[in-house]
C-alpha positions in Angstrom: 0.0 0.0 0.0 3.0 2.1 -1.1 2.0 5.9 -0.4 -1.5 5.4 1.0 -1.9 6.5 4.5 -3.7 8.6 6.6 -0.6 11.3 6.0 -0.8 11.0 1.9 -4.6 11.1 2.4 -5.3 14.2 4.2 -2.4 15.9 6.5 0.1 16.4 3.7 -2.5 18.2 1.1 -1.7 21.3 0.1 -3.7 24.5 0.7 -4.8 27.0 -1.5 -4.0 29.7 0.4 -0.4 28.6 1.3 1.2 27.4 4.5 -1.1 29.0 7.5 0.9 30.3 10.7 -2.2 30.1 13.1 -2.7 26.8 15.2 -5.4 25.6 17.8 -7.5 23.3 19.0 -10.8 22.4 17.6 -13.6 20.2 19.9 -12.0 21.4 23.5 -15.3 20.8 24.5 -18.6 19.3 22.6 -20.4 22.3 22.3 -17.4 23.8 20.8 -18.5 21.9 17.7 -22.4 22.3 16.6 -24.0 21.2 13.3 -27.8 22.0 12.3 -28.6 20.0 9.6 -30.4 22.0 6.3 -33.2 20.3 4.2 -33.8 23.0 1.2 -37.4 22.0 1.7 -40.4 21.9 4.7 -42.1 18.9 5.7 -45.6 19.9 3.8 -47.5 19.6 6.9 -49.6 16.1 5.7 -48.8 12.5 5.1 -47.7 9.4 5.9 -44.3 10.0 7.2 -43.5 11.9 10.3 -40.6 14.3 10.4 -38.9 14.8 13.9 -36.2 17.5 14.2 -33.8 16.6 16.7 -31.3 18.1 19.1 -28.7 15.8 19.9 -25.4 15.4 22.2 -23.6 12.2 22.7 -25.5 10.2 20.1 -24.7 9.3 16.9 -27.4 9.1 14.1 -28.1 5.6 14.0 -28.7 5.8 17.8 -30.8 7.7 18.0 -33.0 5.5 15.2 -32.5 2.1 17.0 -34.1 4.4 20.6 -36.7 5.7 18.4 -37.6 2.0 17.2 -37.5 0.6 20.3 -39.4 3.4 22.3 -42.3 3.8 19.4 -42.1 -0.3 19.2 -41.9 -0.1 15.6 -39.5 -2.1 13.3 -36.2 -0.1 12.6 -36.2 -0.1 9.0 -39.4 2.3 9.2 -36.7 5.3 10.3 -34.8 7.0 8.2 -32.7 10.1 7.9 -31.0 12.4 5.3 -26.9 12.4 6.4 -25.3 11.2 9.3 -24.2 13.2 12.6 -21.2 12.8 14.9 -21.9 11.7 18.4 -18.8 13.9 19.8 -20.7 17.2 18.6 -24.0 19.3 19.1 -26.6 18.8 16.1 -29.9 19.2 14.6 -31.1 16.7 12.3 -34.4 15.5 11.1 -35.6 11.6 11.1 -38.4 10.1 8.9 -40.6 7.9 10.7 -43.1 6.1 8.2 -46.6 5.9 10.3 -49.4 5.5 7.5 -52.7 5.7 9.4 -50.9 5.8 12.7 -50.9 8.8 15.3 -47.6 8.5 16.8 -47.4 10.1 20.0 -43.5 10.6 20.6 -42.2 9.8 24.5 -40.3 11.3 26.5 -36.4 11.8 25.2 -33.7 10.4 26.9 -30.9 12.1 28.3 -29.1 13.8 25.8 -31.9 14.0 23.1 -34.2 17.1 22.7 -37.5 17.2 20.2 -37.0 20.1 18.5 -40.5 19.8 15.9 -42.3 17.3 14.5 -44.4 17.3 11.0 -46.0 15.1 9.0 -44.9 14.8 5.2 -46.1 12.7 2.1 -42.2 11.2 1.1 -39.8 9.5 2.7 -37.2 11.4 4.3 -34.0 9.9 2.1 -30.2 9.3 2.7 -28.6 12.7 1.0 -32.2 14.8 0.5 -30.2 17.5 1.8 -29.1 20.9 0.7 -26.5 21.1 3.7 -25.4 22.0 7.0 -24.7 25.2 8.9 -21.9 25.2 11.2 -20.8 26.7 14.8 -17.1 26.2 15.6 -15.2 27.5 18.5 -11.9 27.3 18.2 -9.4 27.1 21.6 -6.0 28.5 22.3 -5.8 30.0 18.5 -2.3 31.7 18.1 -0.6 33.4 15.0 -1.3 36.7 13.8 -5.3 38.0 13.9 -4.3 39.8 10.0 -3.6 36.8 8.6 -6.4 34.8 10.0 -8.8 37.3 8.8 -6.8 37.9 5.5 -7.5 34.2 5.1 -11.2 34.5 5.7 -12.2 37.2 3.7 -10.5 35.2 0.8 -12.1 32.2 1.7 -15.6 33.9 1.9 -14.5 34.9 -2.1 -13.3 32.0 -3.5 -14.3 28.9 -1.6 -12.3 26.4 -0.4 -10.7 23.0 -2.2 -13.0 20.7 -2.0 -11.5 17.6 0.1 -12.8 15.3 1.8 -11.9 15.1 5.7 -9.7 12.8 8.0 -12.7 11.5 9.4 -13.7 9.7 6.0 -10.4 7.6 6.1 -11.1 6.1 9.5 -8.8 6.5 12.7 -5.0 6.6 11.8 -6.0 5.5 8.1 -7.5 2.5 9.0 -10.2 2.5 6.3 -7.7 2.7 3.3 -5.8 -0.5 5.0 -8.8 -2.1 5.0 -9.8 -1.0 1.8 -6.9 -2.2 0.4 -7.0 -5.8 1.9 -10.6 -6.0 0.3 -8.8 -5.6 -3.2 -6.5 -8.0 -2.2 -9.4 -10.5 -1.8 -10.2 -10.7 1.7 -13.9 -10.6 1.8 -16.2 -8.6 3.9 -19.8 -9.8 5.0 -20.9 -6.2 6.6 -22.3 -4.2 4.1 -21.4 -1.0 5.9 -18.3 -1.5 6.5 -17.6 -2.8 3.1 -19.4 1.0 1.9 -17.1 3.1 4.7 -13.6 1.2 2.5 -14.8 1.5 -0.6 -15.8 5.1 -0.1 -12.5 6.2 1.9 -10.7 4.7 -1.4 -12.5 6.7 -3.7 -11.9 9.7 -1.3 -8.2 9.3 -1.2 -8.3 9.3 -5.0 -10.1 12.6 -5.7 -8.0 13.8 -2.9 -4.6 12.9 -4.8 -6.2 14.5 -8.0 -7.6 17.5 -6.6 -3.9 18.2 -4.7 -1.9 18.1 -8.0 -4.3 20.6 -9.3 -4.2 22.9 -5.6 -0.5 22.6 -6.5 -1.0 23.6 -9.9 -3.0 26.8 -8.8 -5.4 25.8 -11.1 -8.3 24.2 -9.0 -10.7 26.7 -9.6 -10.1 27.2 -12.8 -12.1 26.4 -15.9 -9.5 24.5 -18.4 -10.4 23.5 -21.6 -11.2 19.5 -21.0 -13.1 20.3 -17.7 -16.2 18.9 -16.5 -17.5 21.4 -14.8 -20.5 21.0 -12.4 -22.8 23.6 -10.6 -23.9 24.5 -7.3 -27.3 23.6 -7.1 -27.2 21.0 -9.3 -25.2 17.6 -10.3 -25.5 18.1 -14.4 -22.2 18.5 -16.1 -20.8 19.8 -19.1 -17.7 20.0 -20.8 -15.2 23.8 -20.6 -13.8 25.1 -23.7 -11.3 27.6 -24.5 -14.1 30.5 -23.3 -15.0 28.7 -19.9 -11.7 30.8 -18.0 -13.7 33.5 -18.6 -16.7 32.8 -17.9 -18.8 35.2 -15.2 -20.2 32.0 -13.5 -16.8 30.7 -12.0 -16.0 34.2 -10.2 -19.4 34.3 -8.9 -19.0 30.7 -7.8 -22.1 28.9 -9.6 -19.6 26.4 -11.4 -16.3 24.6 -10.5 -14.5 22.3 -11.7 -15.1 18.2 -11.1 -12.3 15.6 -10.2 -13.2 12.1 -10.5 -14.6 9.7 -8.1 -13.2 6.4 -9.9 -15.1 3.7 -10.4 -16.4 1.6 -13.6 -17.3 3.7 -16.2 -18.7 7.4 -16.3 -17.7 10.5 -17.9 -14.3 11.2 -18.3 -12.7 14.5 -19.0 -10.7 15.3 -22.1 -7.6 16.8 -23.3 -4.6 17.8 -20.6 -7.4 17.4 -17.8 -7.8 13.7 -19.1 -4.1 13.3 -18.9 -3.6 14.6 -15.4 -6.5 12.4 -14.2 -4.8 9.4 -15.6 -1.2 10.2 -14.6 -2.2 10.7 -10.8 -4.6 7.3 -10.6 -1.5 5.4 -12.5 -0.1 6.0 -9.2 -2.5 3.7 -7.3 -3.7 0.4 -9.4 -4.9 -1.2 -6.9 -7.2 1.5 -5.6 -8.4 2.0 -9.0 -8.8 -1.4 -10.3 -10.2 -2.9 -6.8 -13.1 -0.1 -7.6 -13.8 -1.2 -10.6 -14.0 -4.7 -9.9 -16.5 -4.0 -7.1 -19.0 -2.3 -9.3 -18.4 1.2 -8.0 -19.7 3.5 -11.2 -17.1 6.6 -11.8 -18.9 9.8 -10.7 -17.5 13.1 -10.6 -17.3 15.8 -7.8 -16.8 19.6 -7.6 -13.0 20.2 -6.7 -14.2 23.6 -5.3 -16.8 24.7 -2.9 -18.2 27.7 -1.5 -18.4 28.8 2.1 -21.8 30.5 2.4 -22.5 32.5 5.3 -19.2 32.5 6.9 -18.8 34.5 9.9 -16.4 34.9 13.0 -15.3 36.8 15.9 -12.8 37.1 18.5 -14.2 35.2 21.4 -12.2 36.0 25.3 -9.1 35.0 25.6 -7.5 32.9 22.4 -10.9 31.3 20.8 -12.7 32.3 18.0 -16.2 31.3 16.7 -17.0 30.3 13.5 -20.2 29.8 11.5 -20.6 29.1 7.7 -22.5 26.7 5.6 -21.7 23.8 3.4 -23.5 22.2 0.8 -24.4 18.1 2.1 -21.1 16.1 1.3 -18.1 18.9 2.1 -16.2 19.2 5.4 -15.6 21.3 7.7 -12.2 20.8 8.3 -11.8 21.7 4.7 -12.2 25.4 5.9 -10.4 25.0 9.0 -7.0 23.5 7.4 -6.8 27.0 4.9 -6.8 29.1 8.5 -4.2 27.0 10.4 -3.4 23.6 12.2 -6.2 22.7 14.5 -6.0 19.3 15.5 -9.4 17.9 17.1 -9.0 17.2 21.1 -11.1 14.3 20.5 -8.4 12.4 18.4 -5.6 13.5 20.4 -7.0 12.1 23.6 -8.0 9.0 21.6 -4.3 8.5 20.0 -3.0 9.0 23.8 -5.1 5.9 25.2 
């Protein structure tokens, strides 16, 4: 697994703003990181499925559905929910319970839990039917120079942010690519989750190999000719020309670039974007093969994504607060590297036990 690690995959990327000076700590304490999950839509008021909004610390998503089950004495399957929530964080999400011609009455939550709303709707609530998630992040003992941390802000509030995915997606220490890589070596895996989490973190490593050559390149938000470039509020692609540089849209960031989530088939780019493409996955056979064989189809994803909303202040002391939005799918900690180094407590006192 020559060059795959947890280092390759995420801590030695490069930024798009340059090296950052500032350093901190990010989840000192729980509340320090809060997530409210965004629909794009309201439940319509009538149907078949209930919609609970809920408030949740200490419990991850699934959780929270096996309590609801068990407490409504319904079968599991009958909840669902749009993305998945950390259980070391504070967050509002919604769950779909299906309860055709039933009057659920919700109990009482356990500690921890907190019904925000309920409302009826006539679909089921689906993995991804989201448009996003707002953000609220303190940040502790922040030091390096306030200019440059709002230098980097204002520019990141302009021009977005590359568009990697997290740590978090490659499991602790790396663990996911390992595994992902000894499931392309033939060792078979029953659980269909867990065989979803090393597929996916190998996928993620790859558009995060591309996606760095082209940070390096300075060219990540860029149009080139050969690009497939995507939208914002939308997955449709198309292909840039020689006129796409100068097209109004990028500036105003309503189209980016895509790099390639590899898989069997899809739409490939052309010309020196094809090339690159190519060139970087050379690198890793396995990864791209072992994809391939598993029936993965190639997909593409933006390289670039905007930071709606972002705000901060100076907090007491050394923290600062943070808020922004992301469309569903983009990280966090893809803002927070372009600032500075800001390890998360919760995986240093994990890697000290």
């Amino acid at each position: 697994m020559s060059g795959i690690s947890a280092t390759t995959a995420w801590t030695d990327l490069p930024c798009a703003l340059g090296p950052p000076a500032a350093s901190g700590l990010l989840r000192a304490a729980t509340a320090d990181f809060q997530v409210f999950e965004e629909l794009g839509y309201s439940p319509d008021g009538a149907g078949e499925h209930l919609f609970v909004r809920v408030r949740k610390e200490g419990w991850n998503t699934p959780d929270v559905a096996r309590w609801l089950a068990g407490a409504l004495q319904i079968p599991q399957k009958a909840i669902t929910w749009a993305g998945l929530k950390d259980r070391h964080a504070v967050t509002e999400q919604w769950f779909g319970i299906h309860a055709a011609g039933q009057a659920l009455e919700l109990p009482e939550p356990p500690p921890g839990l907190t019904w925000i709303a309920t409302l009826r709707h006539g679909k089921k609530l689906r993995v991804g039917a989201l448009r996003g998630n707002r953000f609220r992040l303190v940040l502790r003992d922040v030091q390096g120079h306030s200019a440059d941390i709002h230098r980097r802000l204002l520019q990141i509030a302009r021009v977005g942010v590359p568009n990697y995915f997290g740590a978090q997606r490659f499991g602790i220490n790396g663990r996911n690519l390992e595994r992902a890589a000894a499931l392309f070596a033939g060792r078979r895996e029953r659980d269909r989750t867990k065989r979803g989490l090393y597929l996916s973190a190998a996928r993620s490593f790859l558009f995060n190999q591309v996606l760095a050559h082209r940070v390096s390149a300075g060219n990540w938000n860029h149009g080139l000719p050969g690009d497939l470039m995507t939208f914002t509020d939308s997955h449709s692609l198309f292909m840039a020309d020689d006129n796409t540089a100068g097209d109004a849209r990028l500036p105003r960031l309503d189209i980016h670039p895509t790099g390639p989530l590899p898989g069997e088939g899809g739409k490939p780019p052309s010309g020196d974007v094809a090339t690159l493409e190519q060139q970087v996955l050379a690198g890793y056979p396995e990864f791209v093969g072992g994809l391939a064989r598993c029936g993965l189809r190639g997909e593409r994803r933006a390289l670039r994504v905007p930071v709606a909303g972002l705000s901060w202040r100076a907090l007491d002391g050394s923290a600062w607060e943070l808020g922004f939005e992301l469309p569903a799918g983009s990280y966090a900690t893809a803002v927070l590297r372009e600032l500075g180094q800001f390890p998360d407590a919760r995986d240093q006192a994990r890697s000290s036990t």
